[in-house]
TORPAPA-430027 format. One record per residue (C-alpha): residue in three letters; y negated, x, z. Coordinates in steps of 0.5 Angstrom, whole numbers, padded with zeros to 4 digits, always signed. Each point is the difference from the previous one (the first is absolute). Example, Ala and Ser with C-alpha at 12.3 -4.5 7.8 and 13.67 -1.06 7.14 Angstrom:
BEGIN
ALA+0009+0025+0016
SER-0007+0002-0002
***
This chain:
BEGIN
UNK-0048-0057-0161
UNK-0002+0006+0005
UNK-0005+0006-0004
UNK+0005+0005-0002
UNK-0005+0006+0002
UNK-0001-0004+0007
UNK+0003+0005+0006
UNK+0006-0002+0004
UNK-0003+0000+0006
UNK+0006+0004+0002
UNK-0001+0005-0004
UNK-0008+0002+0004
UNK+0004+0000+0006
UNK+0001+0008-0001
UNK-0007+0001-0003
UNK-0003-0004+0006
UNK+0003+0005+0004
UNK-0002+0006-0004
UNK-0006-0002+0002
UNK+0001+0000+0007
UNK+0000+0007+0002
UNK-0005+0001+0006
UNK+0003-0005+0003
UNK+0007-0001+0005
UNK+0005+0000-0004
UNK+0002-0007+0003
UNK-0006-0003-0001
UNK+0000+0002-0007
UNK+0006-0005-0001
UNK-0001-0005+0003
UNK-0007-0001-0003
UNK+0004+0001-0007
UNK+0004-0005+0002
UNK-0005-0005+0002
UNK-0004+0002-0007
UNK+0005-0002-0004
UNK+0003-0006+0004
UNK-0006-0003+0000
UNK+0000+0001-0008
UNK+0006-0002-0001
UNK-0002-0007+0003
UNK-0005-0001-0004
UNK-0008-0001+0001
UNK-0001-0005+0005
UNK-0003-0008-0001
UNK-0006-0002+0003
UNK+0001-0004+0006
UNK-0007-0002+0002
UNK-0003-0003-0005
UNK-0008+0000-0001
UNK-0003-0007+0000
UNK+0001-0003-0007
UNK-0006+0004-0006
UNK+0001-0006-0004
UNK-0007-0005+0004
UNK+0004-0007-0002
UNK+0006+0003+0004
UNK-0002+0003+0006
UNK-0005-0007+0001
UNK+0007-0004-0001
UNK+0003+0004+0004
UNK-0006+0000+0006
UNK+0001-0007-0002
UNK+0007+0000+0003
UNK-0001+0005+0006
UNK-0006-0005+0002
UNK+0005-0006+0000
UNK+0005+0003+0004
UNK-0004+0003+0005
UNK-0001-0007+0002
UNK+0006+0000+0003
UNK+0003+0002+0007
UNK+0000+0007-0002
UNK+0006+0004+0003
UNK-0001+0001+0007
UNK+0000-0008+0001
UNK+0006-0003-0001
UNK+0006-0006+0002
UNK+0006+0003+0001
UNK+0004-0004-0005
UNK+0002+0001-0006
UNK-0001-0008-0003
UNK-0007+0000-0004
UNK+0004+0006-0004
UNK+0007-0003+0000
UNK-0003-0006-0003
UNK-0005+0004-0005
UNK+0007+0003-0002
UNK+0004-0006-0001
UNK-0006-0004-0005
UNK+0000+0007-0004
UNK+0007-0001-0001
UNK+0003+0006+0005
UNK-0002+0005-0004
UNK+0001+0005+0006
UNK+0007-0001-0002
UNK+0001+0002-0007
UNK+0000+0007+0001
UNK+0004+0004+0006
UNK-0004+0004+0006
UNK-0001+0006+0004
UNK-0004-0003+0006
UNK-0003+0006+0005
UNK-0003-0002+0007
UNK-0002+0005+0006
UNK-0006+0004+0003
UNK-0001+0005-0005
UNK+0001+0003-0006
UNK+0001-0007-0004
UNK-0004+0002-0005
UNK+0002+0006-0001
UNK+0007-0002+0000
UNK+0000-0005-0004
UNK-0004+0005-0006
UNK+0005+0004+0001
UNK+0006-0006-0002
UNK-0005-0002-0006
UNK+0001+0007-0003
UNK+0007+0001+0002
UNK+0002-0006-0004
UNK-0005+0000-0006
UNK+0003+0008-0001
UNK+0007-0004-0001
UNK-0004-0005-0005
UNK-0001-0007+0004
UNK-0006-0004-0001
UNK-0003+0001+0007
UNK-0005-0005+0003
UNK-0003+0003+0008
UNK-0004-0006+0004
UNK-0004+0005+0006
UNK-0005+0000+0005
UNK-0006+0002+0001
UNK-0003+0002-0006
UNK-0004+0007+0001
UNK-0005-0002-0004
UNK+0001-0007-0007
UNK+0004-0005+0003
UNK+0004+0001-0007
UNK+0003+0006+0004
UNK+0005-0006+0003
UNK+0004-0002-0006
UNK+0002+0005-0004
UNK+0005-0001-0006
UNK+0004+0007-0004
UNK-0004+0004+0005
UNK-0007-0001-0001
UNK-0005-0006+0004
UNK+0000-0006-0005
UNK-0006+0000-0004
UNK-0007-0005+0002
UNK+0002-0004-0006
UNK+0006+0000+0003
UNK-0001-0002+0007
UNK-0005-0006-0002
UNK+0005-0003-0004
UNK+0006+0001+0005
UNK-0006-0004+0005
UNK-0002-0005-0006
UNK+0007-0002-0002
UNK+0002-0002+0008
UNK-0007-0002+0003
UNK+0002-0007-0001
UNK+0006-0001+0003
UNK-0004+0005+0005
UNK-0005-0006+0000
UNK+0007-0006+0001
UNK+0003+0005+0006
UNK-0007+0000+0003
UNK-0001-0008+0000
UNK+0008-0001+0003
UNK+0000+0005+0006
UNK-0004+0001+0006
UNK-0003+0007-0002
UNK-0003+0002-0006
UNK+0005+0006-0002
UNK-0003+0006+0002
UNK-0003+0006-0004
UNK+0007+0004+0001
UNK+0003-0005-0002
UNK-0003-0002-0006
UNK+0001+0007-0003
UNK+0007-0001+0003
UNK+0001-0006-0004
UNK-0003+0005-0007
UNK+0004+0005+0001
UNK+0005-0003+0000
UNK-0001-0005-0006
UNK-0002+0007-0004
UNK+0006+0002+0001
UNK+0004-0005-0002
UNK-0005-0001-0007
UNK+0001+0008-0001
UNK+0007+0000+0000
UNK+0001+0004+0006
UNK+0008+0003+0001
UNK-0002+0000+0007
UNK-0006+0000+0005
UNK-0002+0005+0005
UNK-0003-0004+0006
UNK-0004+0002+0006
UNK-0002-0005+0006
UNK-0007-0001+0002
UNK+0002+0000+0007
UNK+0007-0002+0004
UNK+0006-0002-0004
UNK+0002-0008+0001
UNK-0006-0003+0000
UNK-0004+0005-0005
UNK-0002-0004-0007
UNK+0005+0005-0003
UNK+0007-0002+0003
UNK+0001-0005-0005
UNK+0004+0004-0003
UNK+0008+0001+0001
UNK-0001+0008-0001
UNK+0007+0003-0002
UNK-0002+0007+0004
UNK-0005-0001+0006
UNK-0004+0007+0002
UNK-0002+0001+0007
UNK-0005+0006+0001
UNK-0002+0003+0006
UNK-0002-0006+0006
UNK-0005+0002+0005
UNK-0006-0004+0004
UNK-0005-0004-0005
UNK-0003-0006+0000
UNK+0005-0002+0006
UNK-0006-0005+0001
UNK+0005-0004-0005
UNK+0006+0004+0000
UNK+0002+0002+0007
UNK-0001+0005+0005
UNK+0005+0005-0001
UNK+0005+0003-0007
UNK+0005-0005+0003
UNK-0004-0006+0000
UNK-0004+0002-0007
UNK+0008+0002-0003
UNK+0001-0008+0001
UNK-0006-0003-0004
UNK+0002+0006-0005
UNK+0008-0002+0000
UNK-0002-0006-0004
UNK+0001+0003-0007
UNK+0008+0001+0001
UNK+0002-0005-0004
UNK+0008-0001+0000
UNK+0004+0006-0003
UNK-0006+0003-0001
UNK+0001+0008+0001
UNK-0005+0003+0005
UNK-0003+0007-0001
UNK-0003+0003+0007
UNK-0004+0004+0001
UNK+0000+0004+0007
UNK-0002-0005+0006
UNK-0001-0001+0006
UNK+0006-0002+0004
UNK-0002-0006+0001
UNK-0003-0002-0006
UNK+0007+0003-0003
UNK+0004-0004+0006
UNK-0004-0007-0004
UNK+0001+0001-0007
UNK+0006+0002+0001
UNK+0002-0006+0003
UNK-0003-0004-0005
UNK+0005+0003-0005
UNK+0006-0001+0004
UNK-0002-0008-0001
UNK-0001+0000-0007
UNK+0004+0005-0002
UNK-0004+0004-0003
UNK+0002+0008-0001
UNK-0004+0005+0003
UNK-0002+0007-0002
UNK-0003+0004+0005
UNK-0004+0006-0001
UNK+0002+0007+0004
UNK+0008-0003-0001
UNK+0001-0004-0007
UNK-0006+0004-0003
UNK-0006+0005+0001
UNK-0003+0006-0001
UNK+0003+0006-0001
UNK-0004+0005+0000
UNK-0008+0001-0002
UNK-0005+0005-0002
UNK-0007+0001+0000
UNK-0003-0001-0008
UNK-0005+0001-0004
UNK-0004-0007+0000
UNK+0005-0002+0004
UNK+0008+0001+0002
UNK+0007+0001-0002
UNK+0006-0003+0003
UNK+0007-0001-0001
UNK+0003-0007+0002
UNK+0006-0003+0002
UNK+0001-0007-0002
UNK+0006-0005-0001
UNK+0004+0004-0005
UNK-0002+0006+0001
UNK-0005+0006+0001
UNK-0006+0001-0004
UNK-0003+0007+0000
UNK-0007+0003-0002
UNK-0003-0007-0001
UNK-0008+0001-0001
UNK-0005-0004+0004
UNK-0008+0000-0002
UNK+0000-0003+0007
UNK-0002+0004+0007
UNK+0003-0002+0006
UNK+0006+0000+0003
UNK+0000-0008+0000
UNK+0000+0000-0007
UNK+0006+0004+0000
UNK+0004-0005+0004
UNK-0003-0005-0004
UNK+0002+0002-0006
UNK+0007+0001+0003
UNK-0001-0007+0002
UNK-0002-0003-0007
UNK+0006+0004-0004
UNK+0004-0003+0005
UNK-0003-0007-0003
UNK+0001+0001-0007
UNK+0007+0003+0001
UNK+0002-0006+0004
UNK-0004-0005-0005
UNK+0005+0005-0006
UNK+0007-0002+0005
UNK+0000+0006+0002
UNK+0005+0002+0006
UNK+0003-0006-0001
UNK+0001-0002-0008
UNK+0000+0007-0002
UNK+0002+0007+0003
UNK-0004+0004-0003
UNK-0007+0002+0001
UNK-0007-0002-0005
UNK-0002+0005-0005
UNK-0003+0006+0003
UNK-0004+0002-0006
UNK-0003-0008+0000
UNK-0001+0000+0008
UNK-0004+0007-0001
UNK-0004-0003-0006
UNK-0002-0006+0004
UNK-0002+0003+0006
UNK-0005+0005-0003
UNK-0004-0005-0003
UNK-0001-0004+0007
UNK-0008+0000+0003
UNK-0001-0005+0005
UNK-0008+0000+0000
UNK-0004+0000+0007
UNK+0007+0003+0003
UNK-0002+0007+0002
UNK-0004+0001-0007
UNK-0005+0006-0002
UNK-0005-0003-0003
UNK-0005+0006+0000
UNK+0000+0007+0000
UNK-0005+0006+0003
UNK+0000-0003+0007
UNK+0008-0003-0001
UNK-0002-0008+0000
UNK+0007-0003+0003
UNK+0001-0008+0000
UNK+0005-0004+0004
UNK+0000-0007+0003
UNK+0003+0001+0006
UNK-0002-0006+0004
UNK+0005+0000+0006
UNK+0002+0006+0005
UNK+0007+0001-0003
UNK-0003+0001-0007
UNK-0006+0004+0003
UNK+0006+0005+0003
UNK+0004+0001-0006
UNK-0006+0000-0004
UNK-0003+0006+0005
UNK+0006+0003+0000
UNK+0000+0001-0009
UNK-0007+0002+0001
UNK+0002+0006+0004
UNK+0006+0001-0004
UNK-0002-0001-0008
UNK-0008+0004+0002
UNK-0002+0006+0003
UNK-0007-0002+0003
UNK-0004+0004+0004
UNK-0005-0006+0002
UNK+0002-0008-0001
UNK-0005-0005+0000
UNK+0002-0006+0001
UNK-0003-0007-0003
UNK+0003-0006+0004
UNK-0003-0008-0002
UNK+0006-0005+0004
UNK+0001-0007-0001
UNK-0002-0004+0007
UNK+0007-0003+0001
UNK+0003+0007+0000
UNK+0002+0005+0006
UNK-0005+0004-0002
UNK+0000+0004+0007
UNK+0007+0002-0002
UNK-0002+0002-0007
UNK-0005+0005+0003
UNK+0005+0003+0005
UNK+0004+0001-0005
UNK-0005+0004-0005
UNK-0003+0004+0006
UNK+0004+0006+0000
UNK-0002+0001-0008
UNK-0008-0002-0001
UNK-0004+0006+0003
UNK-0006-0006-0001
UNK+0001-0007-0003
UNK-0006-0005-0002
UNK+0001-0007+0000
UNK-0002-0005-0005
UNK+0002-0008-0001
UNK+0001-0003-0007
UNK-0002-0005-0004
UNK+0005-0006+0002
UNK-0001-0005+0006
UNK+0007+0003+0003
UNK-0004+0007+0001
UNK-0002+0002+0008
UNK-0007+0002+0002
UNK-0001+0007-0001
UNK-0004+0000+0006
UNK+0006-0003+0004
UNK+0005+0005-0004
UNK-0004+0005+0003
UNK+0000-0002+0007
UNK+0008+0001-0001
UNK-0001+0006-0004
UNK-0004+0002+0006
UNK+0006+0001+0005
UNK+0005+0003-0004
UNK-0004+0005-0003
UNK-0007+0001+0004
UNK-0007-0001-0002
UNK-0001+0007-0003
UNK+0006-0002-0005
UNK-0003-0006-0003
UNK-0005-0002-0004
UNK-0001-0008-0003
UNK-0002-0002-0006
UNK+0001-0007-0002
UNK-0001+0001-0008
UNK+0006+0003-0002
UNK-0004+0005-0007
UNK-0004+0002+0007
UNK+0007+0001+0004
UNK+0003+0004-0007
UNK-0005+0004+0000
UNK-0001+0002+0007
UNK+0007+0002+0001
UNK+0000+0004-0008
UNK-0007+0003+0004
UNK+0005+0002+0006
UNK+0005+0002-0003
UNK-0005+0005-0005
UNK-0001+0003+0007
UNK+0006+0005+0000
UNK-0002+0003-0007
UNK+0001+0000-0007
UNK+0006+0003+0000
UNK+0003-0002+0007
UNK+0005-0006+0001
UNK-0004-0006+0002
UNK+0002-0007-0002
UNK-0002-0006+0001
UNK+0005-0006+0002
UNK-0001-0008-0001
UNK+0004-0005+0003
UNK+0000-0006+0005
UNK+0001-0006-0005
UNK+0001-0001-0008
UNK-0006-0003-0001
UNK-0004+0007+0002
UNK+0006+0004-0004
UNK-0002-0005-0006
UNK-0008+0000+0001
UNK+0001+0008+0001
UNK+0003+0001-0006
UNK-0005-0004-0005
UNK-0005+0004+0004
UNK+0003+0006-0002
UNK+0001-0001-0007
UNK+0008-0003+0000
UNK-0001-0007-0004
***
């Protein structure tokens, strides 16, 4: 029961903006609007656990990260879907005790899919959300209501399976891979939950991905664009093909804009297996936006109708289609537009979106100068990321910290960022996939000039060079400083800063 004294946070709307008197008028609404939509949708969970504090655990846990990194790790696969199939069939198919909302695409995957998690707990289901990759603990990846599964959980979601891992392994050709081992985890986690439905991210693609052993009822396409067309293709089109392959027969297909060859694909895949469509811009949209305190508000229009005054704690054009895109899922997912007429529960939706986060997405880390992550790591994510940074922040001077995996168009990356970094500084992170900072600086070099950059192979050097440059406009001037280039030196960043 509620404390009787508590204040209904609609009732401090007129006190906030009493408050506001030397500011415009406007501004002063949607701060107050901003203020009590994130109270009403409650504090925030933790979603970037710390490493265990109790010292069996954490050495449990090592323990298992240490056994699973002896396998392919995630950019070393065979595009099949057998070593998972089997692992399924002798866990007794536990993918299918629950129904599923499968998202594929380029960008804004994570994001979306933490949006449909929220959207669906707010109308009380029991959710379970399989992503990659984790910004910081391999927890992050298998999340139950809402929240990473504990360490403890995770070790004996992986103890319980390990030995049909084990029998898997000594009947096929390749032991299973990391990513699908977790695979595997995720969805035998969710199954032992009980989960009422799963929200699952594909690692890469879509028919072969270790993922796409689920027959989703509602299959998600964000926005497609050129990444790992080593594996993939050479253009939208072509990627569009390997990502058609989660529309499953009389599936419902939400569509997020695309390329027209891309579009053209997936559309096609539909017609095959009679799949309904909803495309975003004429099924469903954004209506309108608006710049917000620590984030935006935005009005919707979804299957059953519009959906006015949503706040998002999130910045970034991006972000509002991809919330259009999630509510779309979640109205799909309820029948909406075809079982039922009438639209979700306005006040429902406004609770679930107030208290999304999606971290190292465009997140603040530190004030004083402004410390902003984002784990663009390809040029498309790189332009919408500029743009939300020229959007959501005033700064006078940005630096930019860039650490980029090898196998990434890292020149397309830089050309993107160039028009907004004033200076950058490049760095590399731990992990084996990272590019040389030397070589990252060749490249930084020619788009840039040598004037605009500095190298710093340590990434707390790289930090504190850029917070140094930064600090050169002043105390009380605008600069920032802006990590980005790969999950990995979003997710160090944030240890490094303090976050986790």
């Amino acid at each position: 029961m509620s404390d009787q004294n508590e204040p209904d946070p609609l009732d401090l709307f007129d006190e906030i903006i009493a408050e506001e008197t030397d500011r415009d008028p406007d501004l002063a609404v949607i701060e107050a609007g901003s203020r009590t939509l994130r109270t009403q949708g409650g504090p925030q969970q933790a979603d970037v656990p710390a490493r265990p504090e109790d010292p069996e655990v954490d050495k449990a846990l090592r323990e298992v990260e240490a056994e699973l990194a002896t396998r392919w790790g995630e950019t070393k696969l065979e595009p099949s879907v057998a070593r998972i199939a089997a692992l399924m069939d002798v866990l007794g198919e536990p993918q299918r005790s629950y129904p599923s909302i499968h998202i594929t695409g380029t960008n804004g995957k994570t994001s979306t899919a933490r949006m449909i998690e929220a959207l669906l707990g707010a109308f009380e289901l029991r959710t379970g959300r399989y992503t990659s990759p984790h910004v910081q603990s391999i927890t992050e990846r298998i999340s139950l209501d809402g929240a990473p599964i504990s360490a403890e959980r995770f070790i004996e979601t992986y103890q319980d399976i390990k030995p049909y891992i084990e029998m898997v392994d000594s009947s096929q050709e390749y032991r299973l891979s990391f990513f699908e081992v977790l695979t595997g985890m995720a969805y035998a986690a969710f199954a032992d939950a009980p989960v009422d439905v799963a929200v699952v991210e594909v690692g890469m693609g879509g028919s072969w991905d270790a993922t796409n052993v689920i027959d989703a009822d509602v299959a998600v396409v964000t926005p497609i664009d050129l990444d790992h067309t080593d594996r993939l293709g050479n253009t939208p089109g072509e990627i569009a093909g390997e990502k058609a392959g989660i529309v499953k027969q009389d599936a419902t297909v939400i569509m997020a804009q695309q390329p027209v060859d891309a579009a053209q694909v997936l559309l096609k895949k539909a017609v095959e297996v009679d799949a309904t469509v909803a495309r975003e811009g004429l099924e469903f949209g954004v209506v309108a936006r608006q710049v917000a305190v620590g984030g935006q508000l935005v009005t919707l229009r979804g299957l059953g109708g519009e959906y006015p005054e949503v706040y998002l704690p999130l910045h970034g054009a991006h972000q509002a289609h991809n919330a259009a895109v999630a509510l779309a899922a979640v109205e799909a997912f309820f029948g909406v537009g075809a079982a039922r007429a009438e639209p979700l529960d306005i006040d429902t939706v406004r609770k679930a979106f107030a208290a999304v986060s999606s971290p190292g997405r465009m997140e603040v880390v530190r004030r004083s100068p402004t410390v902003v992550l984002d784990a663009a790591h390809n040029p498309a994510g790189a332009r919408v990321t500029a743009e939300a940074i020229g959007e959501a922040f005033d700064f006078s001077r940005l630096i930019g910290v860039v650490g980029a995996s090898g196998d990434k168009n890292v020149r397309g990356l830089l050309e993107a960022f160039e028009p907004i970094f004033a200076e950058i500084v490049v760095t590399q992170n731990t992990s084996h996939r990272a590019m040389d900072a030397d070589a990252l600086a060749a490249i930084a070099v020619e788009v840039f000039g040598d004037e605009r950059v500095q190298v710093e192979p340590r990434l707390p050097d790289a930090l504190e060079a850029a917070i140094t440059l930064a600090e050169e406009e002043g105390e009380f001037t605008g600069g920032g400083v802006l990590v980005t280039g790969s999950v990995i030196t979003v997710g160090e960043a944030r240890l490094l800063l303090g976050k986790g």
